[in-house]
N, C-alpha and C positions, 0 to 999 in steps of 0.2 A: 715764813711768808710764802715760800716757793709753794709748801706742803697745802697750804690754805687754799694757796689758787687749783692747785691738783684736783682738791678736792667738791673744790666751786665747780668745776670743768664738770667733773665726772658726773654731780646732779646734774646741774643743766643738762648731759647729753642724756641721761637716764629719761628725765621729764618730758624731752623732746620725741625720747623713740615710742614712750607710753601714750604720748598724745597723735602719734603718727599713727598708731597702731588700732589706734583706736577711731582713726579717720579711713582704714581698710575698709573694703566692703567683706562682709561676712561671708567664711565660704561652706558654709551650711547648705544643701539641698533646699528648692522652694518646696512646699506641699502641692503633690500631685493631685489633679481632679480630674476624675473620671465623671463627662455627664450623665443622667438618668439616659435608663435605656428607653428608646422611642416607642409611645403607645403603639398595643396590639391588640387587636380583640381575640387573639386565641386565649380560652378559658372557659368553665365551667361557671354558668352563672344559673340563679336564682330568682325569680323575678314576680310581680302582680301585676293585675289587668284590671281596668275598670272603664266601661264603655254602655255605648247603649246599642240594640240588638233588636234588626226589623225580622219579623220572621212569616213565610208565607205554608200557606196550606191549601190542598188543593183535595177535593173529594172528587171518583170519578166514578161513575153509576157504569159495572163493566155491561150490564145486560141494555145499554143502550139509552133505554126510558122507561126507567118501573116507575109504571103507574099513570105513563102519560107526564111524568116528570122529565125537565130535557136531559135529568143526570148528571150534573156538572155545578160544584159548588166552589169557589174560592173565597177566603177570608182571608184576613192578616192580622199579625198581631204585633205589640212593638212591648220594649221593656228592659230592664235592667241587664246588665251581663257583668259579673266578676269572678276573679278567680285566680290560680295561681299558673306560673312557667318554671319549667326544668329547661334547660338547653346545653348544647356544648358548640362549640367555636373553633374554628383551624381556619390558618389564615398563611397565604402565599403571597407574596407582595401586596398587591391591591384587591387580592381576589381573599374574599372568607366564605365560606361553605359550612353550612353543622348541620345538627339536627336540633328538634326544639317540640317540647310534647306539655300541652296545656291542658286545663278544663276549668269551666267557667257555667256557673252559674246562672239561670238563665228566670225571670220574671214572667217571661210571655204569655198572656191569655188572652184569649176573646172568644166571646158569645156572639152569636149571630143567629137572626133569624130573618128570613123571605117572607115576609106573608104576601109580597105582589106576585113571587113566580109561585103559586099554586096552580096546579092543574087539577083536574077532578077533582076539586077541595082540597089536596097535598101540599104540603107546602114544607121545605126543608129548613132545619135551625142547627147550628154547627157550633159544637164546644171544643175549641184547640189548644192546647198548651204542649208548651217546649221548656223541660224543664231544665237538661241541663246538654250541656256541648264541650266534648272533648276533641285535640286533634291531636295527628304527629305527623308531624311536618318536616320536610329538608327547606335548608334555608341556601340562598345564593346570595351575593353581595357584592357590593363594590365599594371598597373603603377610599374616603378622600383624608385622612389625617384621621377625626375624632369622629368623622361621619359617615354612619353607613347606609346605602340606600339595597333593596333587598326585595329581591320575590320568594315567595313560598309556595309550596303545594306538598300536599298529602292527604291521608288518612281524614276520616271524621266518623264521629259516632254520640249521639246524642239519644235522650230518652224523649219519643213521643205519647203524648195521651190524645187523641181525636174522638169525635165522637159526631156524627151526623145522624139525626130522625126526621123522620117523615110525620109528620102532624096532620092532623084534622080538623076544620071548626064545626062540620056537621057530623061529624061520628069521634066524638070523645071519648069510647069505650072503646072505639076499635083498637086493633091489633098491628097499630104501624111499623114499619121497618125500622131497623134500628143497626147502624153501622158504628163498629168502635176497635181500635188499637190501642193498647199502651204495653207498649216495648222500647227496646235500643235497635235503634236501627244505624246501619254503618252507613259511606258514602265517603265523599272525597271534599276538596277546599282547596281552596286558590286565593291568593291576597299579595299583596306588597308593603313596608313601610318603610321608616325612617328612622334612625334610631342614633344620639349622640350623645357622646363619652362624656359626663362632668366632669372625673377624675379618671384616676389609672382603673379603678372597681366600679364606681354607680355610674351608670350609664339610664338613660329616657328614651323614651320611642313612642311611638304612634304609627295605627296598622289596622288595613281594611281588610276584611276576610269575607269571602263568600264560602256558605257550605251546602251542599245537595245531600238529604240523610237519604233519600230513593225515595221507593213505594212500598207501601204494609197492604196488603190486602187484605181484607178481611170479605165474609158472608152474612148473611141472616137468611133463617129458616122461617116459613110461612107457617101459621098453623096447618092444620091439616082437614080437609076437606069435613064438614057438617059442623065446627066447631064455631061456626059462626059468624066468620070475619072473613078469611078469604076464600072464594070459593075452590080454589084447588092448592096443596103443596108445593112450594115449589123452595129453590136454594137462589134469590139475589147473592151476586157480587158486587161486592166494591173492592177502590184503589183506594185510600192515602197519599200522599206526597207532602211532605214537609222538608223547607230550606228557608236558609237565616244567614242577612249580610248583618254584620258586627263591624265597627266603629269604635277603639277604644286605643288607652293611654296605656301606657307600661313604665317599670321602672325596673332595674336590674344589677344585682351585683354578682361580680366577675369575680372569680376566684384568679389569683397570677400561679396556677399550677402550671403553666406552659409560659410562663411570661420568662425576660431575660430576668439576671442575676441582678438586685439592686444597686443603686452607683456606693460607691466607697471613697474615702478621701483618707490620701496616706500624708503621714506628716514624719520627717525628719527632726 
């Protein structure tokens, strides 16, 4: 009997200390969590542009007034602009700085003809296009979290085609002047935008650019004196002047070569 309760005893304390034991808290390690590292825009991104693009032209008669013409012709043209970006990114606190080199596409044309500003029967018609615009640009910024607000300036260079003539309605055979360019002309650009982070990589913007490509000068030669048309040889000059504000959308991904190390979660 003695031996029987001994042995009652002895379960019972067993079952008690397993159920005790089991009411510990576990002393296991919790799992560590390191948060994501806080957005930055240092990186190397890639990007497209799609906007629309006003573009001006300006002819300048350098001999004053051939012809009894006042020598001053403006037009404009408007039209499509797309195209691609390269850029890179470095960022100091709230301050990002990079550089950023585009080209873009450009629709622009227009015909134009005076027949009211004739003089001595003359009268000027002007064919302009802008066919395409590249820039390289330093960028500056100010980062608030996922948004960066940002001026630009640099470099521009774009191909012009111009083309200004001198018409006649009472001498159709004559031998009228005839002024034209088509080249890349260089020049500079100034703009600011907007630009905000979806994620840690695609990022959107919006961004107004002005570009100045300068002046192309070109001449035309007169015939030469008994040939019919002018009565003496001579060399007109002209100026060109082509520039184009642009208006358009971006979209951009960020490469994390410069970004921190991704979060990790350790477990025990």
């Amino acid at each position: 009997m003695a031996r029987k309760l001994v042995l009652s005893t002895a379960a019972i304390a067993a079952l008690s200390t397993t159920a005790f034991a089991a009411d510990l808290p576990s002393r296991a390690a919790p799992p560590v969590y390191i948060p994501p590292p806080a957005f930055t825009w240092a990186g190397v991104y890639l990007g497209a542009t799609a906007g629309f693009a006003q573009g001006y032209h300006t002819f300048d008669d350098l001999a004053g007034s051939l012809l009894g013409y006042p020598g001053l012709a403006n037009t404009q043209s408007s039209g499509f602009a797309g195209g691609g970006t390269l850029g890179i990114n470095l960022q100091a606190g709230s301050l990002v700085y990079g550089l950023e080199t585009d080209i873009n596409w450009l629709s622009n044309k227009t015909t134009y003809v005076d027949p009211n500003g004739a003089i001595n029967n003359f009268y000027p018609s002007a064919t302009n296009r802008l066919n395409y615009l590249g820039t390289v640009r330093g960028r500056l910024g100010l980062a608030v979290d996922r948004t960066l607000i940002y001026f630009t300036a640099g470099l521009a260079y774009g191909n012009v085609n111009d083309t200004l003539q001198y018409n006649s309605n009472f001498f159709p055979t004559f031998n009228t002047p005839y002024f034209n360019v088509n080249t890349t002309r260089f020049g500079w650009v100034v703009g600011a935008g907007v630009e905000y982070a979806l994620t840690q990589n695609w990022t959107i913007k919006g961004e107004a650019l002005y570009a100045d490509l300068g002046n192309a000068n070109t001449s035309w030669v007169s015939p030469p004196p008994g040939s019919g048309t002018f009565p003496s040889s001579a060399i007109y000059l002209g100026r060109f002047n082509t520039s184009a504000a642009i208006i358009r959308a971006g979209v951009n991904y960020k490469f994390d070569w410069f970004a921190p190390p991704l979060a990790v979660v350790a477990k025990y």
